[in-house]
N, C-alpha and C positions, 0 to 999 in steps of 0.2 A: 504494500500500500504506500502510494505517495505521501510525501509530508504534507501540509495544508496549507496552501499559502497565508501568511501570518493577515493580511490584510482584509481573506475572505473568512476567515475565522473570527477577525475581531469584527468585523461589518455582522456577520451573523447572533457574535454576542451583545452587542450594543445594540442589534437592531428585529433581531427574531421573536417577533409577538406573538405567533403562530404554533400547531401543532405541527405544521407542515416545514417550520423554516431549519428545523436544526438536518432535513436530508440533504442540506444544500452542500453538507459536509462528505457526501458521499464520492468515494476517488473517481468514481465513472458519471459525474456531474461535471459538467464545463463550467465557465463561468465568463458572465459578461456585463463588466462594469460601466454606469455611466461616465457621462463625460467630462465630469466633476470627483469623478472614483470616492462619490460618496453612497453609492446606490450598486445592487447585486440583484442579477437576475440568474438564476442555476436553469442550465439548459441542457439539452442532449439530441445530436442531431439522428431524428428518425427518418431512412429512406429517404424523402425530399423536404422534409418536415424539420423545420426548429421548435421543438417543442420543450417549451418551458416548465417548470416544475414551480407550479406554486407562483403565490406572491411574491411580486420580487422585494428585496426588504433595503429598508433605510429610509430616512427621512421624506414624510409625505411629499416636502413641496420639491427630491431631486428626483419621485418616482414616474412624474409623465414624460418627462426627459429622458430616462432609462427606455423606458417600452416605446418612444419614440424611436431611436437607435437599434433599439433593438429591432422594429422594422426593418430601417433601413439597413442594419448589418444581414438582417436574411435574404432580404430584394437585393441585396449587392452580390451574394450566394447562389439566388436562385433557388431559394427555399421558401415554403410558406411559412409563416408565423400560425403557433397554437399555444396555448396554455391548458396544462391541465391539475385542477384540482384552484383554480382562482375565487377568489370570495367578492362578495360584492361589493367591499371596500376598491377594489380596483374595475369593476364592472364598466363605468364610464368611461374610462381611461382607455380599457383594451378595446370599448366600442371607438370611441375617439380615432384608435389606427387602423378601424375599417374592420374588426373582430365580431364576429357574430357571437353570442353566448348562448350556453346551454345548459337549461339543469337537470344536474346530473345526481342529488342526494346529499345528505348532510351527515358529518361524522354524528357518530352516537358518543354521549357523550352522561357518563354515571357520577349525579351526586352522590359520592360516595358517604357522607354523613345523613343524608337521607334514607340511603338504602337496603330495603331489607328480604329477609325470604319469608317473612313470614307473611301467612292467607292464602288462602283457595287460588289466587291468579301465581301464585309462586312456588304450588305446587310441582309443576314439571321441573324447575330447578330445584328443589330445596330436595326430592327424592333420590337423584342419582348425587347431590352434592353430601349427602348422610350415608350415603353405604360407603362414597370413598375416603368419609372419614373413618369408617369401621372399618374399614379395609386396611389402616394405617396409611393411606397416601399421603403426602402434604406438598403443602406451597411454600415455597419463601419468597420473600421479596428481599435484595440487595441489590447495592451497588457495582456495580462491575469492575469500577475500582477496588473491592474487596475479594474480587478472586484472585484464587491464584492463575499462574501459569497451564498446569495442569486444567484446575475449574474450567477454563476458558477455554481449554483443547476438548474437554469433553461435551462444553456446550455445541464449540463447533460441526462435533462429532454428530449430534443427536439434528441439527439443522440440515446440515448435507444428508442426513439422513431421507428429512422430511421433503427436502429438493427433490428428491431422484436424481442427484446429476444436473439437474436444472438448474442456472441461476436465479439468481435475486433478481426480477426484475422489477416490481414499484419502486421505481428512482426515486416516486414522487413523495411517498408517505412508507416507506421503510430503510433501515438501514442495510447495508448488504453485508457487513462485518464486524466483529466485535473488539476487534481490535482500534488503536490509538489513543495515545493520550486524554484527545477532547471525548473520549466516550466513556472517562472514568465517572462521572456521576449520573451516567443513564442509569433505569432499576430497569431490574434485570429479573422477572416472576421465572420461577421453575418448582416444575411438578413434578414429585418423584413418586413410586411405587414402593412400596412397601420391604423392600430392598435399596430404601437409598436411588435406583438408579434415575435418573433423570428421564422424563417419556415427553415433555412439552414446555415450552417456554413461551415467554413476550418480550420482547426485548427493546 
């Protein structure tokens, strides 16, 4: 994995409001800075397609100059401009350079201080989530920064697993690796069996 450049790494921590802005960290992300190099747009060219990941991030008033450019850098290409996974805070803006929108769904999103299994509608979950506590399985939730070396090859292990060989492809809203520095304080959920062995994670 490539190192980060220091300056799309700090534009993302100064400026990442989003669930979607910290994938911009991902090594198979491009990146296309305004022309002011106070604004990040993470992209990835598909087939003839520039297609962008997400809002782009940094300061409201250098973000219609970013996707401006960012036009003009795909029309100078020969590529078409797309966004995927854009919020309505940028809506006008992307229609602005001639972008049609579309919607597409909204992440789900758990108060988790609210939430509970108990009552009749929470029955389908609250049944198979009681025998796997019978069962001895558990969850933990940690830092990824808290594992070790080994921890982290086994997780590996159980992902390529779930792949088949396939890679990671949501540029947009996943990470493809567990490795680097800046992904020492992701939480890192994993479910084990009842031997300890690890069967599922979130990362």
């Amino acid at each position: 994995m490539e190192l980060l450049e220091p300056e799309v790494l700090a534009l993302v921590v100064a400026h990442g409001f989003d669930t979607l802005s910290f994938f911009k960290l991902r090594p198979d992300v491009d990146h296309l800075l305004s022309p002011d190099g106070s604004a990040l747009l993470g992209y990835a060219e598909v087939g003839r397609t520039l297609l962008a990941a997400g809002d782009p991030i940094g300061p409201d008033d250098a973000v219609p100059a970013l996707l401006h450019h960012a036009r003009e850098h795909a029309d100078a290409r020969g590529l078409r401009l797309a966004v995927l996974g854009a919020s309505e805070r940028v809506r006008p803006l992307l229609e602005r350079e001639g972008l049609r929108c579309m919607y597409v769904g909204d992440e789900a999103i758990v108060e988790v201080g609210e939430f509970a299994t108990t009552g009749s509608a929470m029955r389908k979950l609250r049944k198979p989530m009681n025998r796997l506590e019978r069962e001895g399985w558990t969850v933990q939730a940690r830092r990824l920064g808290q594992y070790t070396p080994a921890e982290v090859a086994e997780l590996e292990a159980l992902s390529a697993r779930a792949l088949g060989g396939a890679p990671e492809r949501s540029f947009a809203w996943a990470m493809d690796s567990l490795r680097g520095e800046h992904q020492a304080d992701c939480i890192v959920l994993v479910g084990r069996d009842p031997d300890g062995t690890p069967r599922g994670m979130l990362h």
